[in-house]
N, C-alpha and C positions, 0 to 999 in steps of 0.2 A: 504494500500500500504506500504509493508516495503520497506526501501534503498537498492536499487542494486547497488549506484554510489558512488565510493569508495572520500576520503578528495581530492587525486590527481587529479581523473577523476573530479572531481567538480571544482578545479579552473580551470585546462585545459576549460572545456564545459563553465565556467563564465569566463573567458579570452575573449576565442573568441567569446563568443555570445554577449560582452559587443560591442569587435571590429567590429564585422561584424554588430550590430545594430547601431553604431553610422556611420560608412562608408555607408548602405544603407540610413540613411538622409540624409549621402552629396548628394550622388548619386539621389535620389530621388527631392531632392532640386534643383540639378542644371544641372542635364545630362537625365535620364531617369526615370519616375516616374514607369515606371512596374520593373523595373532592382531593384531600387530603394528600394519599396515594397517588394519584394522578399527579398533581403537580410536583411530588417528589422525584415522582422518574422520569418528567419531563424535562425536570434539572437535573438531575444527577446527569442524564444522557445527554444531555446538553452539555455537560463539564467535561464529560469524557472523551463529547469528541473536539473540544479545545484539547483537551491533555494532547490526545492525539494524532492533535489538525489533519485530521481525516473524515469527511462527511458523505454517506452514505448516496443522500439527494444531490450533491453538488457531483457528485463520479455520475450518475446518474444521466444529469443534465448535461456536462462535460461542462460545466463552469471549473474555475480555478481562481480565487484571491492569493496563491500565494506563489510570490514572484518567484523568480530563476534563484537568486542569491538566498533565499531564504531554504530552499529543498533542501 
């Protein structure tokens, strides 16, 4: 798997996947545990594929944010 996901595209998708994973535990924890769930592993896999900068949808589409110097 080479990197499709450019430094940018990586903290952006590690931003939110940190946000929406720690908001799905409040949620989870104390309003609805399926609502919850869901946004947990929409972040968690969101973080994961910043960790790494490999996106499923972007090979897919043959998009690529990340440059020659960065691979």
């Amino acid at each position: 798997m080479r990197p499709n996901i450019g430094v940018k595209d990586q903290f952006i998708r590690m931003s939110l996947g940190l946000t929406l994973a720690a908001l799905g535990a409040l949620v989870a924890m104390n309003i609805n545990t399926l609502s919850g769930l869901f946004l947990l592993s929409v972040g968690t896999f969101s973080a994961y594929e910043a960790t790494v900068r490999w996106c499923v949808v972007y090979e897919l589409l043959g998009k690529n944010t990340c440059k020659t110097s960065e691979q």
